[in-house]
N, C-alpha and C positions, 0 to 999 in steps of 0.2 A: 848726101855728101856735103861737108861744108868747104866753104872756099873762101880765102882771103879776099875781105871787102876790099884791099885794093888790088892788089895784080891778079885775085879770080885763080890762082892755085890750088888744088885740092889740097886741102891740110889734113893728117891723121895726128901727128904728132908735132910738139914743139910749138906750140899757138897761143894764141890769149884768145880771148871772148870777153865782153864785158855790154852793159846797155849804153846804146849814144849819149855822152854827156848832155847834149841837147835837148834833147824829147824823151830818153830813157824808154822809148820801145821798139826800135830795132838794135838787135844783136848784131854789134862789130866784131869781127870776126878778123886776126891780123896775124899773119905765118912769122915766123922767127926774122926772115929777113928783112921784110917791110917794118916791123919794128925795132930790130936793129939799126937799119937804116935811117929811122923815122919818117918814112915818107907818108906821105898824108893820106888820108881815108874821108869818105864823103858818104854822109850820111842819107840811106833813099827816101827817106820817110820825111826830115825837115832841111836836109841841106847840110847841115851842122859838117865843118872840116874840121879835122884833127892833126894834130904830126903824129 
């Protein structure tokens, strides 16, 4: 199951995925409303925050 790297919600639909701008090897993972929102996401592999 994947889940929004920041609120941890099961996503099926309406999401993005992309690799950490930072390190480019963990997959961010962000449901519709966190990016609508822009509320930030934190990278577990180097730290790296994003809106």
């Amino acid at each position: 199951m994947k889940t929004c790297t920041t609120c941890n919600k099961v996503v099926t639909s309406n999401h993005i995925e992309f690799k950490c701008p930072g390190c480019g090897k963990t997959t961010i993972i962000r449901c519709a409303s966190c990016k609508e929102d822009s509320k930030e996401y934190k990278c577990k592999e180097c730290g790296f925050i994003g809106p």
